[in-house]
C-alpha positions in Angstrom: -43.8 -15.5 6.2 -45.1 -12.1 7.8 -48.8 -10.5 6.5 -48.5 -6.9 5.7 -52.5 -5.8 5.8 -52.7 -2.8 3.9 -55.6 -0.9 5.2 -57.6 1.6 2.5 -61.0 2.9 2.5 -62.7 1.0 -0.1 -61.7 -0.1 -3.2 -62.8 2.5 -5.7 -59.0 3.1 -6.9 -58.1 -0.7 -8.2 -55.0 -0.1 -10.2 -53.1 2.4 -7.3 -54.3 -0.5 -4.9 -52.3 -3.2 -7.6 -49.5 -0.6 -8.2 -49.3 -0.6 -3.9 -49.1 -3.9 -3.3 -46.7 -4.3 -6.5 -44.7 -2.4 -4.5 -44.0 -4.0 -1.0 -44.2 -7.5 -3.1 -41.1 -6.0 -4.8 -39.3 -4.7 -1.4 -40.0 -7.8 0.7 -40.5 -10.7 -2.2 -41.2 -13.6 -1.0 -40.8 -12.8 2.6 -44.4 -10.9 3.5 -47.3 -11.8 1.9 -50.0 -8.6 1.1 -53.4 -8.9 2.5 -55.5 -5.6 1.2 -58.4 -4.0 3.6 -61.0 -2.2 2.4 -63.2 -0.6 5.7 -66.1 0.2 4.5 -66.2 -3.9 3.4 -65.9 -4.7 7.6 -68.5 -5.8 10.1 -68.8 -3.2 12.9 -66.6 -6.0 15.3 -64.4 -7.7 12.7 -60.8 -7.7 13.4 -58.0 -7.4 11.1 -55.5 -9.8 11.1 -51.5 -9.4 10.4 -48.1 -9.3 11.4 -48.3 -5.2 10.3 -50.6 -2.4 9.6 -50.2 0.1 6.8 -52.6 2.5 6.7 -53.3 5.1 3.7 -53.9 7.9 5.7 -53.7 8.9 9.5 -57.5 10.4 10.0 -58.3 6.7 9.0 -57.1 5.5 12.7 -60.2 6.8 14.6 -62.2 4.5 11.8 -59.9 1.3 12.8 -60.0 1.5 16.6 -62.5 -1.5 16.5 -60.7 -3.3 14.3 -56.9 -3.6 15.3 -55.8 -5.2 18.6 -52.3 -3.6 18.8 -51.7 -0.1 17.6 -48.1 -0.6 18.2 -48.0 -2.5 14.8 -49.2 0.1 12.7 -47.6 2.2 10.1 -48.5 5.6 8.4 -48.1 5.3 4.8 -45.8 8.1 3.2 -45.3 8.6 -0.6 -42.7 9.6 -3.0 -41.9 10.8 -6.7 -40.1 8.9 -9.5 -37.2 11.0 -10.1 -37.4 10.9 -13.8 -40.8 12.2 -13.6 -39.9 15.8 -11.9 -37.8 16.9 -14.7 -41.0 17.8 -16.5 -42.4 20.0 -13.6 -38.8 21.3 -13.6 -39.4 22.7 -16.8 -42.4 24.7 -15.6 -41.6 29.1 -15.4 -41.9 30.3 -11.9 -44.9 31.8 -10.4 -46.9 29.5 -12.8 -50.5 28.3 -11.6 -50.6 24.7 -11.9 -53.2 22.5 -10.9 -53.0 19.3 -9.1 -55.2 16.4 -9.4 -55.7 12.9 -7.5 -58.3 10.5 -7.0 -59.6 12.3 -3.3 -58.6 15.7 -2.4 -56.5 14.2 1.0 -54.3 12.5 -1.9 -54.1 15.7 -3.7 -53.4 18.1 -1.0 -50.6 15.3 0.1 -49.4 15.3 -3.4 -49.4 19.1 -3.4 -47.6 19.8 -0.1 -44.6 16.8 -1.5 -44.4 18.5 -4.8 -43.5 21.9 -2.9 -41.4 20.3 -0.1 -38.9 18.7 -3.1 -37.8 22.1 -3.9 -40.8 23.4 -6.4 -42.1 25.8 -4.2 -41.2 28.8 -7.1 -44.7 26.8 -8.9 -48.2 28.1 -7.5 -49.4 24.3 -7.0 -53.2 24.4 -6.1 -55.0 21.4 -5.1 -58.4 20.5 -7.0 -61.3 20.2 -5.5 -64.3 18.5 -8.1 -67.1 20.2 -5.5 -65.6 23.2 -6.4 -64.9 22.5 -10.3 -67.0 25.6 -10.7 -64.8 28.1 -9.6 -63.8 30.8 -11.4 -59.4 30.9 -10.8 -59.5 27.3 -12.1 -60.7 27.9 -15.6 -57.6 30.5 -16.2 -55.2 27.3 -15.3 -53.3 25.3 -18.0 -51.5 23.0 -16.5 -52.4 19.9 -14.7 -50.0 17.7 -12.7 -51.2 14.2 -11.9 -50.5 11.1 -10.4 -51.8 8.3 -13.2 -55.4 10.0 -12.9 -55.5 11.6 -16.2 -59.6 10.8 -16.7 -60.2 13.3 -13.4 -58.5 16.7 -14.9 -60.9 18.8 -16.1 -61.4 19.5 -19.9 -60.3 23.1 -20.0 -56.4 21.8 -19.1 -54.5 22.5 -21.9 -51.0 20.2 -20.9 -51.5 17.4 -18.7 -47.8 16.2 -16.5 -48.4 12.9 -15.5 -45.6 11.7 -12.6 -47.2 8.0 -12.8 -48.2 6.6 -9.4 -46.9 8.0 -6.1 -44.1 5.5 -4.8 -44.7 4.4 -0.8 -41.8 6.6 0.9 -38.4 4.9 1.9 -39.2 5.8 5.5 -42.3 3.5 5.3 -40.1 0.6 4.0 -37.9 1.3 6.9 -40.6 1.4 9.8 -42.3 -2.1 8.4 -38.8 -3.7 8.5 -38.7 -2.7 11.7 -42.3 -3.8 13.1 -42.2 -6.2 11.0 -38.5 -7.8 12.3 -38.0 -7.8 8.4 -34.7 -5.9 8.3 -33.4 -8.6 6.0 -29.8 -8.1 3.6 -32.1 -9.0 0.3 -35.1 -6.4 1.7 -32.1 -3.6 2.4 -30.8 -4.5 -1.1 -34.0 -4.1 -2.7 -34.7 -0.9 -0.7 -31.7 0.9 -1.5 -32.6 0.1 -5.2 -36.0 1.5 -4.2 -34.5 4.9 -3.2 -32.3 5.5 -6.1 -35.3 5.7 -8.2 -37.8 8.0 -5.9 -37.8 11.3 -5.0 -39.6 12.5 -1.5 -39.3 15.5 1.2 -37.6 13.4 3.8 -34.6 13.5 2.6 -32.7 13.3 5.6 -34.2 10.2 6.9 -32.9 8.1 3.4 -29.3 9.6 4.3 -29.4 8.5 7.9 -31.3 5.1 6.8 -27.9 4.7 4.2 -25.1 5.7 6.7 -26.8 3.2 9.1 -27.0 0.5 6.9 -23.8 0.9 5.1 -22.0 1.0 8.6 -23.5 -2.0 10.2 -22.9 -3.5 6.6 -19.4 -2.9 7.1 -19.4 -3.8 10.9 -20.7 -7.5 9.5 -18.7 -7.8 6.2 -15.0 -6.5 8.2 -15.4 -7.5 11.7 -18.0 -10.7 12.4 -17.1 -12.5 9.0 -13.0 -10.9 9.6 -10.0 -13.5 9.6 -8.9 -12.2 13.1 -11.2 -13.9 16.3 -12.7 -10.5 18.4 -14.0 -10.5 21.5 -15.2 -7.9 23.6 -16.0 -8.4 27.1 -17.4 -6.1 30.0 -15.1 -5.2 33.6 -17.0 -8.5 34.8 -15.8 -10.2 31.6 -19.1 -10.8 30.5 -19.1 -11.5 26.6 -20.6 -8.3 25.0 -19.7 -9.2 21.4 -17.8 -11.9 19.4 -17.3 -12.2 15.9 -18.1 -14.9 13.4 -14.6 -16.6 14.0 -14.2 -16.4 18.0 -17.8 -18.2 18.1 -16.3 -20.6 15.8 -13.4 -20.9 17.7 -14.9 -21.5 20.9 -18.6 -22.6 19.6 -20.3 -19.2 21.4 -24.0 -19.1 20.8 -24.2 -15.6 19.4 -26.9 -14.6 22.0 -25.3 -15.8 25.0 -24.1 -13.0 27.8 -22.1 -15.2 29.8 -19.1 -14.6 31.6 -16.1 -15.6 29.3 -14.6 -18.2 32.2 -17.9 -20.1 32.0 -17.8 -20.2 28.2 -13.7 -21.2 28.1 -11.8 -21.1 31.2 -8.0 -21.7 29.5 -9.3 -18.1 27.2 -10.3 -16.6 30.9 -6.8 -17.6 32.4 -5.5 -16.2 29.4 -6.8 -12.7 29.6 -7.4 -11.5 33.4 -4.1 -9.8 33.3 -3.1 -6.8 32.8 -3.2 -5.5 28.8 -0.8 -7.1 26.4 0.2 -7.7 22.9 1.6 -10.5 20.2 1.0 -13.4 23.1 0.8 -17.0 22.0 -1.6 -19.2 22.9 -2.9 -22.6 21.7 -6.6 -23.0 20.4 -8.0 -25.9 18.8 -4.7 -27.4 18.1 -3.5 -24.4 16.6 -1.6 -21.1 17.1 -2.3 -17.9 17.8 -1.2 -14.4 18.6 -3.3 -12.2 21.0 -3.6 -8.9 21.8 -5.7 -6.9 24.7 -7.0 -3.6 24.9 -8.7 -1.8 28.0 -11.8 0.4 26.2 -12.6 3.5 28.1 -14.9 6.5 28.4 -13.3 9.6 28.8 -11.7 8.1 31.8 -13.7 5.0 32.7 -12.8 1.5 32.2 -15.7 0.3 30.2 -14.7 -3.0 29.3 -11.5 -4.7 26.9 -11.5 -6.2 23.5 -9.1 -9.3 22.5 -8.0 -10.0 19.8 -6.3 -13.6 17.9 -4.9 -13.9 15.1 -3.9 -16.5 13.4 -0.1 -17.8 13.5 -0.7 -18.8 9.5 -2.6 -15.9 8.4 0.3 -13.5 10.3 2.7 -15.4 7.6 0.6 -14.9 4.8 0.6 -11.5 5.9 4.6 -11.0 6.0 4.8 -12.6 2.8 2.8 -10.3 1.1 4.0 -7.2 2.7 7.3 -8.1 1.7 6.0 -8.5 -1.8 4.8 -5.0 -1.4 8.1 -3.7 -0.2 10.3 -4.8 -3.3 7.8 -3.3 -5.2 8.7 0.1 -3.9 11.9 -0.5 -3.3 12.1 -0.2 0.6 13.6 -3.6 1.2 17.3 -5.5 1.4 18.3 -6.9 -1.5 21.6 -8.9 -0.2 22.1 -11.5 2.7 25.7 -12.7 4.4 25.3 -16.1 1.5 26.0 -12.9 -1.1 29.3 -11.7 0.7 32.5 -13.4 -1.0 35.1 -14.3 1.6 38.0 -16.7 2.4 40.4 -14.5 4.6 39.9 -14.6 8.6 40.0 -11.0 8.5 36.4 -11.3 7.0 35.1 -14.2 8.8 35.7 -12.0 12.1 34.0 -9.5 10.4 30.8 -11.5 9.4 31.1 -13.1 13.1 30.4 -9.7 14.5 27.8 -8.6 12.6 25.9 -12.0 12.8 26.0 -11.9 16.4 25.0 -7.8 16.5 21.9 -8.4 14.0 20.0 -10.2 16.3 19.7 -7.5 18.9 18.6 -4.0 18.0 21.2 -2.0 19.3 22.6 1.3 16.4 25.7 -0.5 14.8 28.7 1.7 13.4 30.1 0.2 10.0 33.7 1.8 9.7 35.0 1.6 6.0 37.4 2.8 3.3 34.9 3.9 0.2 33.7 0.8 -2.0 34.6 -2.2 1.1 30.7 -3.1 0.7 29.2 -1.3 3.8 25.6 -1.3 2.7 26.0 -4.8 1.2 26.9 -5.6 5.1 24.0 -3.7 6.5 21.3 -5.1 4.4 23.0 -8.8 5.4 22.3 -7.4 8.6 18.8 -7.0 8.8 18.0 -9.8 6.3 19.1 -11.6 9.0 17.6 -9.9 12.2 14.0 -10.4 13.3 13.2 -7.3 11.4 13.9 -9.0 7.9 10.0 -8.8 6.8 9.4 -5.0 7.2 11.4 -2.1 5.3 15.0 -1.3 4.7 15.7 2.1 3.7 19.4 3.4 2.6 20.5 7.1 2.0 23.9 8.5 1.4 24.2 11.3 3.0 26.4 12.8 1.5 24.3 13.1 -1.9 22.0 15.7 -0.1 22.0 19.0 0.5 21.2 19.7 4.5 18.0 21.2 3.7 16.9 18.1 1.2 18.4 15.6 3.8 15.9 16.9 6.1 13.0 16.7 4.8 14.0 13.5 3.0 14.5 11.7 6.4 11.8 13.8 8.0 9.3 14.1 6.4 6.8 17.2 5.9 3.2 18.8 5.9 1.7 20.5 3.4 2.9 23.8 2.2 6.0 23.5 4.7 7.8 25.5 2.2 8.3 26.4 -1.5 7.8 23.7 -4.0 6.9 21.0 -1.4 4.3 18.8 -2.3 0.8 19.9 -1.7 -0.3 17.0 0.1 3.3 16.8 2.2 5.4 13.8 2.2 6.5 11.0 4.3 10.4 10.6 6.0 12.5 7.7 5.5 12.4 7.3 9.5 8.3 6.5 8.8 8.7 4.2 6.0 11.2 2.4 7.6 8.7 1.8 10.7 9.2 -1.6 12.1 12.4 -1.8 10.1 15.7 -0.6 9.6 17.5 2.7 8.0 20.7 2.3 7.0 22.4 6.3 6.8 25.5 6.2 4.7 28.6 8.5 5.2 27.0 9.7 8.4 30.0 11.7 8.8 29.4 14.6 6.1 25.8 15.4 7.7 25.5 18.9 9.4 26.1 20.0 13.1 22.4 20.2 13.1 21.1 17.7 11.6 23.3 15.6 14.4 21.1 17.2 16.8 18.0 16.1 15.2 20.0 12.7 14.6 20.2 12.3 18.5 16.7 13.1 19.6 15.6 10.5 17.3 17.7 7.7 19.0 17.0 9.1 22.4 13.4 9.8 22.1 12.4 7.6 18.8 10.1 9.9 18.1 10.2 12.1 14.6 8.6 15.8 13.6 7.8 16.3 10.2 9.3 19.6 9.0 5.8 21.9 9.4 4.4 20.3 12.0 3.8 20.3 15.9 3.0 16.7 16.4 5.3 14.3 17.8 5.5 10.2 16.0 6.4 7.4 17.2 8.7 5.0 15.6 10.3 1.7 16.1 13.1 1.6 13.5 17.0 -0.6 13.6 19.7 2.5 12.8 22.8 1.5 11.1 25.1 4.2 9.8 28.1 3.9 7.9 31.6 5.9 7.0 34.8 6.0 5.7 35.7 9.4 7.7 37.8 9.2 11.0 34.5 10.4 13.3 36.7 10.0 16.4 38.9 12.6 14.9 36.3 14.8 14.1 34.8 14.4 17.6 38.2 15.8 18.7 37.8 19.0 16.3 34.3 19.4 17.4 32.7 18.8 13.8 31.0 15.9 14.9 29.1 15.4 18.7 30.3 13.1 20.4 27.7 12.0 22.3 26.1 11.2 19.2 29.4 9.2 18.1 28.3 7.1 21.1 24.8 6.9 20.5 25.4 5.2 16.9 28.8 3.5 17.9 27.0 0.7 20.3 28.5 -2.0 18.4 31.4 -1.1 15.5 31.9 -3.1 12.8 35.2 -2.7 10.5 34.9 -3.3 7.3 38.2 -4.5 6.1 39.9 -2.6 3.1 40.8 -5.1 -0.3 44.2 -5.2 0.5 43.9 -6.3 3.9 42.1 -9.7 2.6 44.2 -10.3 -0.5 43.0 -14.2 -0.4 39.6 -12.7 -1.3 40.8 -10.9 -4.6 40.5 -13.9 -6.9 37.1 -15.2 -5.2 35.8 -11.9 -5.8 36.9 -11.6 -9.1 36.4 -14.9 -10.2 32.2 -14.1 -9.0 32.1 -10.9 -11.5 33.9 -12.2 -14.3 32.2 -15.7 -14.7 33.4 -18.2 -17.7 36.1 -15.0 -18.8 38.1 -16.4 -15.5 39.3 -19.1 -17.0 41.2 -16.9 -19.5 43.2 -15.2 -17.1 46.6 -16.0 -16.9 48.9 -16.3 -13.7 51.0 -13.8 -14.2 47.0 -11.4 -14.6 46.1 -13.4 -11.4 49.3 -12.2 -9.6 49.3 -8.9 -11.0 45.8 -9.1 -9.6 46.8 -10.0 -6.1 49.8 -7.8 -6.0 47.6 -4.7 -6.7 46.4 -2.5 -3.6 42.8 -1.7 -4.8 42.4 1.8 -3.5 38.8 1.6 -4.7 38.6 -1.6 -3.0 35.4 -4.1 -4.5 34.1 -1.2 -6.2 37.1 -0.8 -8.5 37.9 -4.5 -8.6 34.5 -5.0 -10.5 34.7 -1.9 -12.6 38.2 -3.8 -13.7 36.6 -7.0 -14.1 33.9 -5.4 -16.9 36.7 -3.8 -18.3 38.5 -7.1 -18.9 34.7 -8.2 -19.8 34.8 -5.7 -22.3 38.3 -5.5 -24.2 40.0 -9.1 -23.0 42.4 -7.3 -21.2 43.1 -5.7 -17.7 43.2 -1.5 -17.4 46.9 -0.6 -18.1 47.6 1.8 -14.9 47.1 -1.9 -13.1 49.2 -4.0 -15.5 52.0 -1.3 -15.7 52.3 -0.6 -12.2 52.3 -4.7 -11.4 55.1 -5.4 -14.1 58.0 -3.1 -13.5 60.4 -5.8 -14.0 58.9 -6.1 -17.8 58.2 -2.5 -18.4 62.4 -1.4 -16.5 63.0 -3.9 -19.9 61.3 -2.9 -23.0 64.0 -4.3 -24.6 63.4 -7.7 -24.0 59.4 -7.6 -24.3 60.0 -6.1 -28.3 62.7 -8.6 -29.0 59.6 -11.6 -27.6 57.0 -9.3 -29.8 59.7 -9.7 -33.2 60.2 -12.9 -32.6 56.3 -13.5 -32.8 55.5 -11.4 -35.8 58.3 -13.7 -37.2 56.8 -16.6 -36.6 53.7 -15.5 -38.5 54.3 -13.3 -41.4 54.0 -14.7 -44.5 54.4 -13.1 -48.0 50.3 -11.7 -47.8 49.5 -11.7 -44.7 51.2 -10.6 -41.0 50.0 -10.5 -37.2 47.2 -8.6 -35.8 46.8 -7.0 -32.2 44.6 -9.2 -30.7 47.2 -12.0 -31.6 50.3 -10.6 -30.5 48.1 -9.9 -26.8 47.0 -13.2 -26.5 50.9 -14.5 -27.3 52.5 -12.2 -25.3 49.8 -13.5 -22.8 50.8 -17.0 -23.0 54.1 -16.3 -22.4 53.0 -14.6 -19.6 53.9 -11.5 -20.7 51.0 -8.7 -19.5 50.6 -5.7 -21.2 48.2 -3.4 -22.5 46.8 -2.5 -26.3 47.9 0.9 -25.7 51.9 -0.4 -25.0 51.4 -3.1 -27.4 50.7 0.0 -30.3 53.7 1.3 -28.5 56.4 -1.1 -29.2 55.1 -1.9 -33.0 55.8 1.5 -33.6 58.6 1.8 -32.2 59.6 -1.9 -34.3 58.7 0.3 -37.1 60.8 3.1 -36.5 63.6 0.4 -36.1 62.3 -1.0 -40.1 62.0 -4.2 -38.3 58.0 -4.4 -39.2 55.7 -3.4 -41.8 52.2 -2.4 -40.0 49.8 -2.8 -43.3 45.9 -1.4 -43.2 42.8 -3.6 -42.3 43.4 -7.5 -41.5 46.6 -7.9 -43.1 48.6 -7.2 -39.9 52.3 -6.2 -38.8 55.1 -8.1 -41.2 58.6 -8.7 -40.0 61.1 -7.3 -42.9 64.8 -8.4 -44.2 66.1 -5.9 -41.4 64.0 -7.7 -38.6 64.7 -11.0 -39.7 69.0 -10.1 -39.6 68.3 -8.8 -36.2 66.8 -12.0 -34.8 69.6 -14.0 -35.9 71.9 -11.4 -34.6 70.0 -12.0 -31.5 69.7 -15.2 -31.9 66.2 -15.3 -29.9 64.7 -18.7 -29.3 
């Protein structure tokens, strides 16, 4: 515990003296204890004891000489106002005399000369004197300002201000902490508290005092207590500063300057070469990467910083920024496990781009429109080393040139009108680390090309607006179902940009070039409604060409989802044996109605489908609506309203036997 002696006079003023030491009890609690000195109570060679002197007022250091060993320890008290006690001076008109009145005129002239310095200088504040009580200016005065020392204003004051007892000044605080060594977090906490309820002149000195604090605050709470071990070491590598978790690490004694090797010689092996980043080594039986830095001065080599991270904490990391990334949107969705396939065709196809996602060369995915080129590109980097940071697609095609610019670009603020006033980041930026995946690469602009290639050559982007050059690290994979070698050949597209992104092509097989992989596929988007298909829909489905490819084979599929049955421009065009003989598929349709019409009650629709079906007959409601009425026409059927369904009549029955259909 440290002894603060508070040096005054005498002891004429008891409750200021109380209020006082009430106040550094309340700064410094239970770390100081107060010891009050009254001078005129000393011998003529007594000596004050204490860690700290704090003296009232400075004309009261030619009194102490005799009585203090080291000046060095003392402090000159300085006061403040409590802020809610200037709003009634506030209050006061300009140019108004106001009197001011302490216990001794040095306390009133300081209490004068504070009251003008906090921005009251518009009020005529004149300091009273009791020897001079007699003079005449005071008696036209009506207002008395005071510090708790209502029983010393003189009678004639009308209204009495009282701003309660002058607070010791924040700068005081300050300079016994330091003395004192008593710059403690509980004495900083109670000090700031201190300040946000005092007003005082030196204003300045509380705002320095704050940043100070705040930024060696954060210096302790971000980088000695941080997660990551930091070292920094002179050109000698003599240890200038480590962290909370280095001295952990390697059980440094926070005040040692030693050089590192003496400290941990595997650590100096480690980093006497030259500057280097995401380097493993082993400490305490686990993991970790490190980085080192060379610090300069303008263009001095002042020393280098190091620093480890942990192997687990860089997990926990990824993990979280991948979280982060779904939630905006920027990541891959799909791996290879999500591609459907049986055919060779495919399993080349897969072999290829396995093999190309774990390099980072540009890859080239050729492709009729809906083979699943993105779905391949995302498989692609979900399964490269960059599968942790961003993915981020963008047809091309969807843009306007002048959009598609400052969509993969980026731009400043105010670039042009109706940007965003605080500018925008490009897809090249967010995908940082990661990969952008640029669909139908082929329909972007002669210019945009050009932009296209500096970015691969250079990897550095300019945001539309701006003269500053970024760097980026980022996987490109483009995509297209355009010939690009023939439009290299018509000059649309530059071919030394062809070359750029065609490092390693991929060909995305069309559907009808993998016909084994039609059911599989199907089978995936229609679930438990594949086991309703019959062979003659699974052949139909197999025999089909699939210009849209898997885009139009799962449209189909939620169509069949939908209505039980396939689209009729793929049933009719897979059964022109059935539909080159209507005759035979209304004869089947008779016989059917035949074989359940009673006197009150016929066929419906659905039905006749699903017994045409098992006959393996496929056909479509449309041609099914066809045929009744063309049954009709014939008088073969009655077609009643609601549920009651198509009836066969006398007419149809004679045909049947006519026909004699089994």
């Amino acid at each position: 515990m440290k002894t603060i002696s508070v040096v005054y006079r005498n002891r004429e003023n008891l409750p200021a003296i109380i209020h006082l030491q009430e106040s550094l009890e309340f700064i410094f609690e239970n770390y100081v204890q107060v010891k009050n000195v009254f001078l005129d109570e000393l011998e003529d060679d007594e000596i004050i004891e204490g860690d700290v002197y704090l003296v009232i007022f400075e004309k009261m250091l030619s009194t102490m000489k005799n009585h203090i060993r080291n000046f060095n320890k003392i402090v000159i008290m300085t006061r403040g106002i409590v802020k809610k006690n200037i709003l009634e001076i506030q209050k006061i008109p300009p140019n108004t005399n106001v009197l001011v009145v302490n216990d001794c005129y040095e306390s009133t002239m300081q209490t004068a000369f504070e009251l003008n310095c906090l921005g009251l200088s518009y009020i005529n504040f004149i300091p009273f004197d009791e020897k001079n009580n007699s003079v005449e200016y005071y008696n036209d005065i009506q207002i008395a300002i005071t510090p708790n020392e209502e029983h010393l204003v003189p009678k004639f004051i009308k209204e009495i201000i009282n701003i309660g007892y002058r607070q010791i000044g924040y700068d005081t605080f300050v300079k016994l902490m330091e003395t004192g060594k008593l710059n403690l977090k509980l004495v900083n906490r109670n000090l700031i508290a201190h300040m946000n309820n005092i007003v005082e002149p030196n204003a300045s000195f509380r705002k320095d005092y704050l940043n100070s604090y705040l930024k060696s605050e954060m210096l302790d709470k971000f980088i000695f207590n941080s997660k990551d071990a930091i070292l920094l070491i002179d050109t000698d590598y003599n240890l200038v500063y480590s962290n909370n978790k280095l001295n952990k690490l390697l059980k440094i004694d926070n005040n040692s300057n030693e050089n590192i090797s003496l400290i941990d010689y595997k650590i100096y092996n480690f980093i006497i070469n030259d500057d280097f980043e995401s380097k493993l080594i082993e400490l305490n039986g686990e993991n970790y990467s490190a980085e080192k830095t060379t610090l300069k001065l303008i263009d001095q080599i002042v020393g280098y910083s190091v620093i480890f991270k942990n192997e687990k904490d860089i997990r926990d990391l990824e993990i979280n920024l991948k979280d982060n990334l779904i939630k905006k949107g920027l990541y891959a969705k799909y791996t290879f496990k999500d591609i459907i396939y049986n055919s060779e065709v495919m399993k080349q196809c897969i072999s290829i781009a396995k093999k190309a996602s774990l390099t980072n060369y540009n890859i080239l995915i050729k492709g009729e429109s809906g083979t699943g080129k993105e779905l391949l590109a995302q498989s692609i980097h979900n399964f490269s080393n960059r599968s942790n940071m961003p993915f981020v697609a963008i047809n091309c095609a969807a843009l306007p040139e002048s959009l598609l610019e400052s969509e993969l670009f980026g731009y400043e603020s105010g670039s042009f009108t109706g940007a965003n006033k605080h500018g925008k980041l490009g897809l090249f930026e967010q995908a940082n680390r990661g990969t952008i995946f640029l669909d139908e690469i082929g329909d972007i602009s002669y210019n945009l090309q050009s932009q296209l290639l500096r970015v691969i050559q250079e990897r550095q982007i300019m945001r539309i607006g701006s003269d500053k050059l970024i760097s980026i690290d980022v996987r490109i994979i483009v995509a297209t179902n355009k010939n690009l070698e023939e439009k290299v050949v018509k000059g649309i597209f530059r071919n030394d940009l062809y070359f750029r992104l065609n490092v390693i092509p991929i060909e995305m097989p069309p559907l009808k070039n993998r016909r084994e992989d039609i059911l599989l596929i199907c089978k995936d988007f229609l679930g438990n409604n594949y086991s309703d298909i019959t062979k003659e829909e699974k052949q139909i489905l197999i025999n089909y060409d699939w210009p849209g490819n898997v885009r139009e084979l799962e449209s189909t599929s939620n169509y069949y989802k939908t209505l039980g049955e396939f689209p009729s421009y793929i049933v009719n065009k897979n059964n022109k044996h059935l539909k080159n003989n209507v005759k035979t598929i209304t004869d089947v349709l008779l016989q059917i109605i035949n074989e359940n019409s009673l006197s009150y009650h016929g066929i419906g629709r659905t039905k006749l489908l699903y017994e045409l079906k098992i006959k393996d007959i496929v056909i479509s409601d449309a041609e099914v609506r066809r045929l009744l009425q063309y049954l009709k026409d014939q008088q073969y059927i009655k077609i009643n309203l609601g549920r009651s369904g198509s009836i066969i009549t006398e007419q149809g029955m004679e045909y049947l036997r006519t026909k004699k259909i089994e």
